[in-house]
N, C-alpha and C positions, 0 to 999 in steps of 0.2 A: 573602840570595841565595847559590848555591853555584856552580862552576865546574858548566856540564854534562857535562864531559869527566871531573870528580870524580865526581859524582852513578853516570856508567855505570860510573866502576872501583868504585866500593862497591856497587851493583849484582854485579856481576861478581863482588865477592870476600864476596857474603854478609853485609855490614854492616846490608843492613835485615832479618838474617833474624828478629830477635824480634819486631820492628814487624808483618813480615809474622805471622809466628806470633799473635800475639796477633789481626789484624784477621780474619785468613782461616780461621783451623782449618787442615782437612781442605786447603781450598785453597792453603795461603801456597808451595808448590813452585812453582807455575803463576804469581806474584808479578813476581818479576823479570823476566823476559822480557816480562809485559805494560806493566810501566813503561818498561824498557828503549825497546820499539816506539813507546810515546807519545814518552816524550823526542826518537827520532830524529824523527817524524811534526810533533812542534812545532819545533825547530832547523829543519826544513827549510821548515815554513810562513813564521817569522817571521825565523830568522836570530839568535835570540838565544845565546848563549854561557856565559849562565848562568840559573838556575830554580830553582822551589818546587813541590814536589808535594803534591800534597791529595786528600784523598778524601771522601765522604760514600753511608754506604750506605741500600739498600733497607730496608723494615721488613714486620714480617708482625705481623699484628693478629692476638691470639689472643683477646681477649674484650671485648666492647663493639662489633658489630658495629650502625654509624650511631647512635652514642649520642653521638659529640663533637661534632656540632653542633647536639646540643638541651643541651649542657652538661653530659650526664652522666660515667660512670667509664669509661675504655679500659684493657686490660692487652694491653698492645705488644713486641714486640721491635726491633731491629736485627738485622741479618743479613750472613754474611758474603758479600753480591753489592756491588756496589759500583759508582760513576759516579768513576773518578778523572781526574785535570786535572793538566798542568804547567801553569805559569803563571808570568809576568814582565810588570812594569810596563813601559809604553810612554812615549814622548813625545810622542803625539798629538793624546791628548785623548778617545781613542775606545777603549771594549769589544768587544775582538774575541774571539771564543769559535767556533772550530772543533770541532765534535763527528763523529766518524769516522760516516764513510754520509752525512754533511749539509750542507750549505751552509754559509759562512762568515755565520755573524750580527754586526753591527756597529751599538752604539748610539754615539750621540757624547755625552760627559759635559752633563749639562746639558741636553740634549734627551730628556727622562724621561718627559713626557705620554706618557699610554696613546694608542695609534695606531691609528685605524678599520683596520682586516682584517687584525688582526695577532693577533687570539684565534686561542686555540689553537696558539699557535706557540712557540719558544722563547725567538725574542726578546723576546715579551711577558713572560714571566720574567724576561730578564737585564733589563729595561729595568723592571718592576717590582719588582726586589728591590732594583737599584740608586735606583731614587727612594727608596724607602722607608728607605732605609739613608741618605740625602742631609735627606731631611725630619726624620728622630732627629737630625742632625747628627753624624752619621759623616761620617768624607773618605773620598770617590769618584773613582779616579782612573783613566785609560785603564792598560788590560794587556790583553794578548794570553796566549790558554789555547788550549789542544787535550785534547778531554776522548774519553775513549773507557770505555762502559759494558755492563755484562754482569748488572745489573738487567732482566731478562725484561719489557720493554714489555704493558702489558695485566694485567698477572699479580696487578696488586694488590698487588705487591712496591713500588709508589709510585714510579716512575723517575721521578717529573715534582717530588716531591718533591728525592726525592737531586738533582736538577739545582737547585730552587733553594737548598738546604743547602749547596750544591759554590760556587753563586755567593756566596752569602753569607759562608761562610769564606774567601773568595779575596777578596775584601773588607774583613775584619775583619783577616784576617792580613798581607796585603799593605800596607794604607794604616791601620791603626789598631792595631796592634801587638797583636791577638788582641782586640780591649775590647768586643767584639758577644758578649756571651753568648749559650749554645743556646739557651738559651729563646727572647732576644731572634729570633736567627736563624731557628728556627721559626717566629714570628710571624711576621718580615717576609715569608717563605716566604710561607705563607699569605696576607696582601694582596696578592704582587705574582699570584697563583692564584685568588682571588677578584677582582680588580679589573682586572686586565690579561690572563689570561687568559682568564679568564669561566668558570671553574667554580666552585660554589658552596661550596669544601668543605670542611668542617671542619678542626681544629687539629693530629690525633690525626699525621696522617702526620708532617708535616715537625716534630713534638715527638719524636716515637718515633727518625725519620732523625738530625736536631740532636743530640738527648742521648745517647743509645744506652741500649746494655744492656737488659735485661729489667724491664720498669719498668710499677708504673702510673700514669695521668695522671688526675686529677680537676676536669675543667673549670669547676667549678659556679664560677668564679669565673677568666673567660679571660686576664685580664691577671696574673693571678699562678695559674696552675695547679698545684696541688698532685703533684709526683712522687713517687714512692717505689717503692727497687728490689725486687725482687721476688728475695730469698736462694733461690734454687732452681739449682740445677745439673742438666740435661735429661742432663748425658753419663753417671750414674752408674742412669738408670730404667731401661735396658734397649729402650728408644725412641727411635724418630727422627723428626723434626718434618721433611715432606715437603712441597710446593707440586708440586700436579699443574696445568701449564697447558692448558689447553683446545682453544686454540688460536681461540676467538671474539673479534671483534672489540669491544672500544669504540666503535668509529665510531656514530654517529649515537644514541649514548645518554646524553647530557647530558642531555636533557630529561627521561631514566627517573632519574637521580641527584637532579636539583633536583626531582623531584615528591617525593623522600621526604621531606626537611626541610619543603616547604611542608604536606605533609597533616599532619604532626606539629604543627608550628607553626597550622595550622588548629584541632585542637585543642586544644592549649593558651591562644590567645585564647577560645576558649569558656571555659575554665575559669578566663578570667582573669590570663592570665600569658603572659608572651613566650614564653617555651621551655618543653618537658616537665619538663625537671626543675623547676622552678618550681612545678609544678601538685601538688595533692592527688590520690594515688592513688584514696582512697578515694572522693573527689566524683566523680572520673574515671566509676571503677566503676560510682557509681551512677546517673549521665546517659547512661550507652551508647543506650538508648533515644532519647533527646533528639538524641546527638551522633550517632548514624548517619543521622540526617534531615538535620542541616546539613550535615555532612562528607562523609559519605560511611561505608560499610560499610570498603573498603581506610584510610581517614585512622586508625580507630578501631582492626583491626586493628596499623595499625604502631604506635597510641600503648601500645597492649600487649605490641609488641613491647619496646619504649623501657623502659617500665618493667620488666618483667623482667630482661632483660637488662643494663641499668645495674646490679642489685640483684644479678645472678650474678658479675660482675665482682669486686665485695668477697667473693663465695663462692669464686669460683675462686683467688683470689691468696691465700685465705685452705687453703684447701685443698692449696696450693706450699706454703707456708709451716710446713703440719703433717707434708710428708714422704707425704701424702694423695694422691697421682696415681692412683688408680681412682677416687677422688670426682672428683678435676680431671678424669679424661677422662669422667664422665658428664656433669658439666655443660657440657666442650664439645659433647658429641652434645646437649644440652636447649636450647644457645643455635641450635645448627643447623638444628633443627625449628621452633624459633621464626625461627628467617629465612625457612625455607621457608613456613611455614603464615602466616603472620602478617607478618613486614618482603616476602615474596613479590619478594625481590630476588634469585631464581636464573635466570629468563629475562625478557627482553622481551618485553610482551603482543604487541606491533608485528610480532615475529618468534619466533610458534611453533615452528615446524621448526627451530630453531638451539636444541640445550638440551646442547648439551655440559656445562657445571658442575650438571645435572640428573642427568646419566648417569652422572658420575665419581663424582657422592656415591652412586648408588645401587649401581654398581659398589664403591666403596671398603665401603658398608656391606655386602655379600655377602661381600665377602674380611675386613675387620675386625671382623664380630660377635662383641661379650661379648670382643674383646681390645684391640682401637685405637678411635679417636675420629676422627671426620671431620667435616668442617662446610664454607660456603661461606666465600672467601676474601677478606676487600676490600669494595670495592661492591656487585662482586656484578653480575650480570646477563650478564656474559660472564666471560671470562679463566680466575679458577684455583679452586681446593680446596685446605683445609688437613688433614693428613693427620697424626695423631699414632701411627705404625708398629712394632708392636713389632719389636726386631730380627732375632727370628726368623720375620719375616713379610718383612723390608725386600726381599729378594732376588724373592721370587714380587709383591710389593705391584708393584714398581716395572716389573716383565717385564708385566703384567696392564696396567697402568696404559699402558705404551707401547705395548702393543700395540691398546690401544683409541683411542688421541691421538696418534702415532706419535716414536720414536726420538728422546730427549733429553725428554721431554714431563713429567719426573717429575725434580724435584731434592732431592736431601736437603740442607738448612741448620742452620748452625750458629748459636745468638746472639752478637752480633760486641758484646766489651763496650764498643768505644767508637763515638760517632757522629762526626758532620762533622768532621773533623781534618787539620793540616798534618801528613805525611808525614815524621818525623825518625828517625834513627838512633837 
């Protein structure tokens, strides 16, 4: 724990400016003054005197788009947006977690059970990352945090993750002396989002948030997933990795998220296997006939999505890796066609008239032909677009872009090389 009254003079005198540099790029000027404002924001909630700061940022998916939870390969980033937290142990007994714009959430230690009408909410995260971290035999102990985040809600940039990445190292750092590995805290992410939340979702986010850096994940095997970074540096291609938000809602689209794993998962028990990656391509191939009478015509497209795309992943990262980036940017336009045509995760059947991440890729493709690469962002169905811009486009890319989504609509990101981490000088 540090003096808070220490914490704002190093602040103040520029001591975390490498820490910032290193997490934020472009952004770490803007650094202090935001921790500064949380620090006073938590002092004044709870009174404490001394603190620890942590962070855990947003991630942007750039290849495996809904492949992690049939087990196949994602190539992921970190990013420099971020959900940070002070944070100081209590004598209570109880997790209090104030998030700027929100209600005070408070679980008491030891009251873990998932709680009828508490899906969808935050506290079902804190209350399920902390069980989950209590059931490993982690110690779980009451603290009090003020967390305030600048992860684009919607955007695909995973703020639901980074919040349970943020509880988890606030967890491991505070009462366990750092001994929750990323990965571990990934996972637990994920159960306390799967089972206390109620969404169904794969691994890919809160591994990308946990680890950082430019990396890919190969799920074919969830309890030990295969990482490896991905040597490419974005700042020397003359490109910039952009997130266009939409400005459409998620609301009322869980049930368009959990229909993609079940139709996938429909087919691959035809073929015999739990998940798509499990399955034979080739037998796949040759049942389409068969499998579009039990499944369905959409089941059979997305399990064609699955498999290509699983397969473009080791093409893409393999394409980084040769110094290759006009390959890398055609196969992001190949994976994007195949989301559109085939995973058919750019709008809501439910909500025609709403096709903002429709319009931005058709727009970005007008302004981007034969030079950048665009594709849908995330899940998919509302929110963003990912945008690979060359930089003598970025100025008219992002004027085009706002003007169609309106003012701030268009962000350029940096790869943030580390993930969930206590905040040191």
């Amino acid at each position: 724990m540090q003096q808070i009254s220490r914490i704002l003079d190093d602040l103040k005198n520029g001591a975390y400016g490498n820490a910032f540099a290193r997490l934020y790029a472009e952004k770490a000027e803007n650094q202090a003054a935001r921790y500064n404002d949380a620090i006073m924001q938590f002092e004044k909630l709870y009174g404490h005197k001394e603190a620890r700061l942590f962070s855990a940022p947003g991630r942007t998916e750039v290849g495996g788009n809904h492949t992690d939870h049939q087990r196949g390969r994602v190539l992921a980033a970190a990013v420099n947006m971020d959900i940070i937290c002070v944070a100081a142990p209590n004598d209570d007994g109880v997790i209090r977690i104030k998030s700027a714009g929100y209600e005070m959430d408070e679980v008491s230690v030891g009251d873990f059970s998932a709680k009828p009408g508490e899906e969808n909410t935050a506290i079902a995260l804190i209350r399920g990352v902390a069980a989950r971290c209590a059931a490993l035999g982690f110690l779980v102990c009451g603290f009090d945090a003020y967390t305030t985040s600048d992860v684009l809600k919607g955007s695909g940039l995973s703020s639901s993750a980074a919040f349970e990445v943020a509880v988890g190292v606030m967890i491991s750092r505070l009462f366990n002396d750092g001994g929750i590995s990323p990965v571990e805290i990934a996972k637990i992410g994920q159960f306390a989002e799967n089972n206390y939340f109620g969404k169904p979702s794969g691994l890919m986010d809160q591994m990308a948030s946990s680890v950082g850096g430019f990396i890919t994940i190969d799920f074919a095997d969830p309890e030990q997933p295969i990482i490896s970074p991905v040597g490419f540096d974005f700042a020397p291609c003359g490109h910039s990795l952009c997130i266009v938000d939409t400005g459409g809602s998620h609301a009322n689209l869980t049930g368009e998220y959990a229909a993609i794993p079940a139709e996938m998962k429909s087919i691959a028990r035809e073929l015999g296997a739990e998940f798509l990656r499990e399955a034979d391509y080739n037998a796949f191939y040759a049942r389409i006939p068969e499998l579009r009478k039990k499944c369905g015509d959409r089941a059979v497209l997305r399990a064609m999505h699955f498999f290509g795309d699983n397969n473009r992943v080791v093409k893409q990262a393999d394409a980084l890796s040769r110094g290759d980036f006009e390959g890398f940017k055609n196969l992001i336009i190949e994976s994007g066609q195949s989301s559109l045509s085939m995973l058919q995760n750019i709008f809501a059947c439910h909500a025609p008239d709403e096709q903002g991440v429709t319009l931005a890729l058709a727009a970005s493709g007008k302004i981007l032909a034969g030079r950048g690469a665009w594709r849908v962002h995330g899940g998919g169905f509302a929110g963003t677009i990912q945008a690979f811009v060359p930089d003598v486009l970025l100025g008219g890319y992002i004027q085009a872009m706002e003007g169609i989504f309106g003012a701030g609509s268009c962000h350029r990101l940096s790869v943030r090389p580390i993930g969930g981490t206590e905040i040191l000088k």
